[in-house]
DRENMIZA-191349 format. One line per field, with one value per residue: residue in one letter; x, y, z of N, C-alpha, C, CB in turn; residue number from 0. Coordinates in Angstrom, 3 decimals. Glycine has a CB too. Example, Ala and Ser with C-alpha at 12.3 -4.5 7.8 and 13.67 -1.06 7.14 Angstrom:
2
residuo (A/S)
n.px (13.190/12.850)
n.py (-5.690/-2.250)
n.pz (7.800/7.080)
ca.px (12.300/13.670)
ca.py (-4.500/-1.060)
ca.pz (7.800/7.140)
c.px (13.200/12.900)
c.py (-3.300/0.030)
c.pz (7.800/7.870)
cb.px (11.308/14.084)
cb.py (-4.473/-0.598)
cb.pz (9.046/5.725)
num (0/1)
// end
This chain:
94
residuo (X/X/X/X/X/X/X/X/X/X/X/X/X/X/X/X/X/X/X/X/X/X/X/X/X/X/X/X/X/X/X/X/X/X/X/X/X/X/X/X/X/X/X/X/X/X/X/X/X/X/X/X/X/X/X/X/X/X/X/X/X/X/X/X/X/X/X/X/X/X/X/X/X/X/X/X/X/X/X/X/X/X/X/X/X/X/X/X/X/X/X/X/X/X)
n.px (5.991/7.801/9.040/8.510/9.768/10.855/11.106/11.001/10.786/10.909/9.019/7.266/6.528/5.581/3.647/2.236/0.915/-0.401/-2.299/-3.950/-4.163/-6.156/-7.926/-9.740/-11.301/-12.143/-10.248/-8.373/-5.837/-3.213/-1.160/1.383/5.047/8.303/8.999/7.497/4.167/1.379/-1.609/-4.819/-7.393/-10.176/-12.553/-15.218/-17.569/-16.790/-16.019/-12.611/-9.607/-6.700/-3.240/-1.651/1.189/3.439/6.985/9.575/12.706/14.751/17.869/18.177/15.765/13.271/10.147/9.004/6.402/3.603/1.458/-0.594/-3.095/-4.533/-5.623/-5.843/-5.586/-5.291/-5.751/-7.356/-6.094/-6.506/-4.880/-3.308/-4.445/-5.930/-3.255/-2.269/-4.599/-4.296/-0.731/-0.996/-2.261/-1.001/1.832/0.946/1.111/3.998)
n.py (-2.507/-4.880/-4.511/-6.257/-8.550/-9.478/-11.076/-10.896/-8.395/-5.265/-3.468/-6.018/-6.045/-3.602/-3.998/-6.056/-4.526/-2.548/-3.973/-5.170/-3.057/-1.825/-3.579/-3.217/-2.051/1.072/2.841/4.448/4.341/7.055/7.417/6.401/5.257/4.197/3.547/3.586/3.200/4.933/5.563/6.778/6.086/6.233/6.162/4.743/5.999/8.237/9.572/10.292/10.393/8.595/8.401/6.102/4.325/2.700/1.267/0.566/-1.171/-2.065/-3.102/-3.942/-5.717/-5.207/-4.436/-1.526/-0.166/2.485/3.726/6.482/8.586/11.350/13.348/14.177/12.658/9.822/6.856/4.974/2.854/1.505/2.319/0.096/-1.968/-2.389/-2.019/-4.843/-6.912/-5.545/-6.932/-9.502/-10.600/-9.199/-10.336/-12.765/-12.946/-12.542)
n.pz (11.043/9.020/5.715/2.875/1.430/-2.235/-5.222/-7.945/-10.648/-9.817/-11.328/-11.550/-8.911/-7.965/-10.058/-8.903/-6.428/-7.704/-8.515/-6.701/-4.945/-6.543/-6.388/-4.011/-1.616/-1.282/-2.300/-4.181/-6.430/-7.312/-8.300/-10.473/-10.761/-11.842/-9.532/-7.233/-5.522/-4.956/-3.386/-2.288/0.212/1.121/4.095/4.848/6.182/7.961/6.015/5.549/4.495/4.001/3.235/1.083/0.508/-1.720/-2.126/-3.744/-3.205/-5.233/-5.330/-2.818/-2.895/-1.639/-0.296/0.399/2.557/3.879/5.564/6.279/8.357/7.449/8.826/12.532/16.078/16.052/14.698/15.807/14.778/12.606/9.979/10.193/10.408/8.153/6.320/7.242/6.423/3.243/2.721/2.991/0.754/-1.331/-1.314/-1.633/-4.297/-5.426)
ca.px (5.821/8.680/9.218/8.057/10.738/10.334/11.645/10.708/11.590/10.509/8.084/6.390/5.827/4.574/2.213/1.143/0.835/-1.519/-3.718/-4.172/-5.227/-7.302/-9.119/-9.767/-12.452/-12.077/-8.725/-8.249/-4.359/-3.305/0.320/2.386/6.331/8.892/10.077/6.169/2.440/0.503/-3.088/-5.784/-8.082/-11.698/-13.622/-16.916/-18.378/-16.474/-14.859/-11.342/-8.211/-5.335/-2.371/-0.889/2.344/4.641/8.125/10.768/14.105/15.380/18.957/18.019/15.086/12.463/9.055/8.685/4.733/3.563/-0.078/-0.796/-4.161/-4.279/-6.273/-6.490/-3.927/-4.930/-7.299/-7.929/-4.959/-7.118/-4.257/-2.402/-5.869/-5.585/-1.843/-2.144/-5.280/-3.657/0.123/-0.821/-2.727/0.558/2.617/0.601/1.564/4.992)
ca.py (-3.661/-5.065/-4.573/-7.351/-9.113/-9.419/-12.436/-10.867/-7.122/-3.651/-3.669/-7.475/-6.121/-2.729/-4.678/-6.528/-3.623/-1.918/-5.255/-5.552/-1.473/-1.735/-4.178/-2.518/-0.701/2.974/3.121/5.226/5.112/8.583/7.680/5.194/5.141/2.732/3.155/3.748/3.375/5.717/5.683/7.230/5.227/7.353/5.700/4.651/6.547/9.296/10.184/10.162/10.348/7.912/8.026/4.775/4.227/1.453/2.016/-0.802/-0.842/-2.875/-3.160/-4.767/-6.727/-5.634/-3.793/-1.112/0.748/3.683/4.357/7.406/8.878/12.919/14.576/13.443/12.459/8.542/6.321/3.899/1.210/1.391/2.113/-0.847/-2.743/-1.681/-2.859/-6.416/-7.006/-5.720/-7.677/-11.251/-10.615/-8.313/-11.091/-13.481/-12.206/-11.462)
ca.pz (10.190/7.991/4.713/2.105/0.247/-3.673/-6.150/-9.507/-10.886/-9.787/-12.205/-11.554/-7.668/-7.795/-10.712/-8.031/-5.270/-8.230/-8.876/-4.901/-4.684/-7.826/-5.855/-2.216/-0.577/-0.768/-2.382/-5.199/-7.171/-7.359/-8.950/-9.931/-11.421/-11.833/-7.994/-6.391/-6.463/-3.904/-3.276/-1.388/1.071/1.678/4.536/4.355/7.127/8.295/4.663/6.534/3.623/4.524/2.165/1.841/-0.378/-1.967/-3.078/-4.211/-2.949/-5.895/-4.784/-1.745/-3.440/-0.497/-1.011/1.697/2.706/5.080/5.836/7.688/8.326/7.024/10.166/14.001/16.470/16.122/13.326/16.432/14.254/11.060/8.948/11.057/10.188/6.194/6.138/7.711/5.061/2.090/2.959/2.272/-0.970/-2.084/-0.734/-2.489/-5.756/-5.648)
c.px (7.010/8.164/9.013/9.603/10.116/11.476/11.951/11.236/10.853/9.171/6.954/5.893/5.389/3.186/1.154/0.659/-0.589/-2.500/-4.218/-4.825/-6.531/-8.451/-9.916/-10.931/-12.476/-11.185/-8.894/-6.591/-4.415/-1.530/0.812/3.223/6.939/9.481/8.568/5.265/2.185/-0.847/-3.458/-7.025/-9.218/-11.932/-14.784/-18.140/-18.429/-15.808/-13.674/-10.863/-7.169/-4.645/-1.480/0.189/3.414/5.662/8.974/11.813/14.835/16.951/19.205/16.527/13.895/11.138/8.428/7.055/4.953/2.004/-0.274/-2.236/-3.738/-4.494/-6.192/-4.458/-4.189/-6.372/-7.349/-7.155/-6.148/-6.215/-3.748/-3.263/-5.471/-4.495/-1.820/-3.359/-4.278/-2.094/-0.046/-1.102/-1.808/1.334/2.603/1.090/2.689/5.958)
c.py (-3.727/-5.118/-6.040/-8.191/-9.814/-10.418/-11.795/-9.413/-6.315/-3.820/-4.532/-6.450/-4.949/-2.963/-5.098/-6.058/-2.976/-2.944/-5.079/-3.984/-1.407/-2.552/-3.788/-1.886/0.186/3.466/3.527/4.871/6.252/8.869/6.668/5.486/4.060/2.670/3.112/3.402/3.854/5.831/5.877/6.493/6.153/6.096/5.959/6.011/8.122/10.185/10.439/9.784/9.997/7.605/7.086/4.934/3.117/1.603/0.271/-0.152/-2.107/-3.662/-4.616/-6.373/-6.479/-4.255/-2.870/-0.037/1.514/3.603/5.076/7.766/10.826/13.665/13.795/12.997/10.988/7.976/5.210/2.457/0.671/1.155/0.680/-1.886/-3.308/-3.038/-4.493/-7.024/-7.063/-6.640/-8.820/-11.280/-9.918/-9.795/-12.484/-13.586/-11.946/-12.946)
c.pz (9.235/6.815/4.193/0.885/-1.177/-4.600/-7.608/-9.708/-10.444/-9.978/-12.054/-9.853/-7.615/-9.026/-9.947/-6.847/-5.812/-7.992/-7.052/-4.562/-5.303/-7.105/-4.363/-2.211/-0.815/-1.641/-3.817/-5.733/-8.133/-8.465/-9.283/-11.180/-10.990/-10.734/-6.942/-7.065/-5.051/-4.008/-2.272/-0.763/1.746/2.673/4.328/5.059/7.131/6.607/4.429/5.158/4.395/3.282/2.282/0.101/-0.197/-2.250/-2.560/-3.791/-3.933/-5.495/-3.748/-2.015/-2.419/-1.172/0.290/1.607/3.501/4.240/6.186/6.866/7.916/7.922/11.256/14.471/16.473/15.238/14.656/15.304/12.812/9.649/9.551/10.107/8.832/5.504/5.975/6.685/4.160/1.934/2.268/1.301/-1.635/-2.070/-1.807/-3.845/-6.571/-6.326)
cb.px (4.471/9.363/10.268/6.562/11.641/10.289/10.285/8.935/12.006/11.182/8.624/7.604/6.516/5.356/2.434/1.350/2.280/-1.397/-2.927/-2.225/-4.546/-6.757/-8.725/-8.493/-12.368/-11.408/-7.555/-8.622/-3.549/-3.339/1.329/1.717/7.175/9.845/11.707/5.797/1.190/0.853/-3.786/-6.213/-7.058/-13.492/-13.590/-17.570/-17.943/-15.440/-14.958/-11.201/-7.782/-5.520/-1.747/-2.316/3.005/4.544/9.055/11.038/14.505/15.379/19.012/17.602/15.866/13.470/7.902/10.219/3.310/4.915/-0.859/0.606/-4.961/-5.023/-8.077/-8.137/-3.179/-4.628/-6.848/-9.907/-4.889/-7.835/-3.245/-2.467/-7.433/-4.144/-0.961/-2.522/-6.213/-3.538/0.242/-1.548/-4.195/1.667/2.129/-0.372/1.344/5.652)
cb.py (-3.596/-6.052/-3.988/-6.503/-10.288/-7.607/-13.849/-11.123/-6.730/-2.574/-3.977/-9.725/-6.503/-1.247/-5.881/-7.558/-2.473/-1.461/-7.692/-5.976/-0.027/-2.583/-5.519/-1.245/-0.239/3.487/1.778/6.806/4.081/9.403/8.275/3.355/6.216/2.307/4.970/4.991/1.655/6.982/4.805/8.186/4.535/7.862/5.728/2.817/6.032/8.976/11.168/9.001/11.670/6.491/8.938/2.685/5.445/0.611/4.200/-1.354/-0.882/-2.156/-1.829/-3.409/-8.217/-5.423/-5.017/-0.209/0.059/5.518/4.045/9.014/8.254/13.488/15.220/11.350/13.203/7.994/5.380/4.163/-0.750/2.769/3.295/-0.890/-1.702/0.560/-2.583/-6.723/-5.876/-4.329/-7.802/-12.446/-9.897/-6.655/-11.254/-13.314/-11.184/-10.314)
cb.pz (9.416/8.125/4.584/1.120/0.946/-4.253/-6.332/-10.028/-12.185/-10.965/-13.122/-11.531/-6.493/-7.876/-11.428/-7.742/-5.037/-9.686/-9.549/-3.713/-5.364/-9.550/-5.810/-1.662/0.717/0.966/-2.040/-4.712/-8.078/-5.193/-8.191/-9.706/-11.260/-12.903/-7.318/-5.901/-7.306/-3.808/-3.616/-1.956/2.133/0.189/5.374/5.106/8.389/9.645/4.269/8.080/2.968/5.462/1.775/2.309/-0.292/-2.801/-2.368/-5.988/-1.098/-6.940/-4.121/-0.418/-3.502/1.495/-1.768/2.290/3.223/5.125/6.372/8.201/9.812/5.991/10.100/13.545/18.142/17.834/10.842/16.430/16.231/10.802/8.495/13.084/10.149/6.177/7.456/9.689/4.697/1.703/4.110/2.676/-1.409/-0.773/0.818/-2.467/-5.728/-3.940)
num (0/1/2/3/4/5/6/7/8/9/10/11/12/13/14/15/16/17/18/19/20/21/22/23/24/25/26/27/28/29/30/31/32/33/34/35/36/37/38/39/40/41/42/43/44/45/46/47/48/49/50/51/52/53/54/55/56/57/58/59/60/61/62/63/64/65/66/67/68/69/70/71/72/73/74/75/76/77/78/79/80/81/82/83/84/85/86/87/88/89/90/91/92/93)
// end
């Protein structure tokens, strides 16, 4: 999945990476500085920890993620799932 391109500063889009976690399912934020915000994603079911993370490439102006799941050799495209959700409401925002 490509990277998100960003209009406003650093600052304005990992604002709006937090507001968009803060609101989620499962998702815990576990960090956030003026280059990231990282948070933790429990499922409902299984209790399954997927660490998902934002980081700004200011420079370039673009807003790059990673999902991965913690255990197993495949989440069945959950994080994939996750991603394509959270995107437009980030996107939205920016």
């Amino acid at each position: 999945m490509a990277a998100i391109p960003f209009t406003g500063t650093a600052e304005e889009a990992l604002a709006a990476v937090a507001e968009v976690l803060g609101e989620a399912t499962g998702a815990v934020i576990k960090e956030r500085s003026a280059e990231s915000v990282r948070a933790v994603f429990t499922t409902r079911f299984f209790r399954f920890k997927d660490d998902v993370i934002f980081a700004v490439d200011q420079a370039n102006k673009m807003l790059h993620f990673r999902s991965a799941s913690r255990v197993g050799h495949s989440d069945l495209g959950a994080n994939r799932k996750r991603l394509e959700t959270l995107l437009p409401q980030i996107s939205a925002r920016l």
